[in-house]
N, C-alpha and C positions, 0 to 999 in steps of 0.2 A: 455454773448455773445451767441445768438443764428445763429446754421449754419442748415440753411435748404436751398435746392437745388428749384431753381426755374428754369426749362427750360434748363435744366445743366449749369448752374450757382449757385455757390455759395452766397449769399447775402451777407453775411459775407465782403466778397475779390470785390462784385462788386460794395458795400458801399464805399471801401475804395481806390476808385478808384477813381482821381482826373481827370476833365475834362480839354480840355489841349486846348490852345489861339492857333489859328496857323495864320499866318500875311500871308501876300499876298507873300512875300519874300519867303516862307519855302513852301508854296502850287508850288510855279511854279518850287524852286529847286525839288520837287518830282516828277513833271510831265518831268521836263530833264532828271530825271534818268531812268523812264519810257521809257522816247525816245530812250535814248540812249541806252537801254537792248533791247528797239525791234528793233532798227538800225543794233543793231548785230546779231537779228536772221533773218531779210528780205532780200533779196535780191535789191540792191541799185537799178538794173536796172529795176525792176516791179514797177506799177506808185505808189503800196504803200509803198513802200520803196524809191524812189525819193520823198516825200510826206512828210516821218518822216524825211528824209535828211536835208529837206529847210526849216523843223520848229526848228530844233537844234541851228542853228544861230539866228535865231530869237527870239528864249525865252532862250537864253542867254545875248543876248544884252536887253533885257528885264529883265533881275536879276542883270544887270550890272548899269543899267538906275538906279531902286531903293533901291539899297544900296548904291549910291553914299548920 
């Protein structure tokens, strides 16, 4: 087993690193969680905080739609 550092990375560890499937399901539940952590830093009434408001429903009912 050879470990030599490439780029501060170990080869070793970044060999053994499996590339990982992500469905359209598990991309749009990250961008809700996204939303909804900046929903809670914005202020609702600035238009970009009414903005990230109106897309919460939206791309819920949208992770709703396809995991039915």
């Amino acid at each position: 087993m050879t470990t030599s550092n490439m780029h501060g990375f170990y080869t070793n560890v970044v060999d053994a690193i499996e590339p990982r499937q992500y469905t359209a399901t598990n991309y749009l539940k990250n961008q809700l969680i996204f939303l909804k952590r900046l929903s809670n830093e914005l202020d609702s009434e600035t238009k970009a905080g009414a903005m990230v408001d109106m897309q919460i429903p939206n791309l819920e009912m949208v992770i709703e739609e396809l995991s039915v």
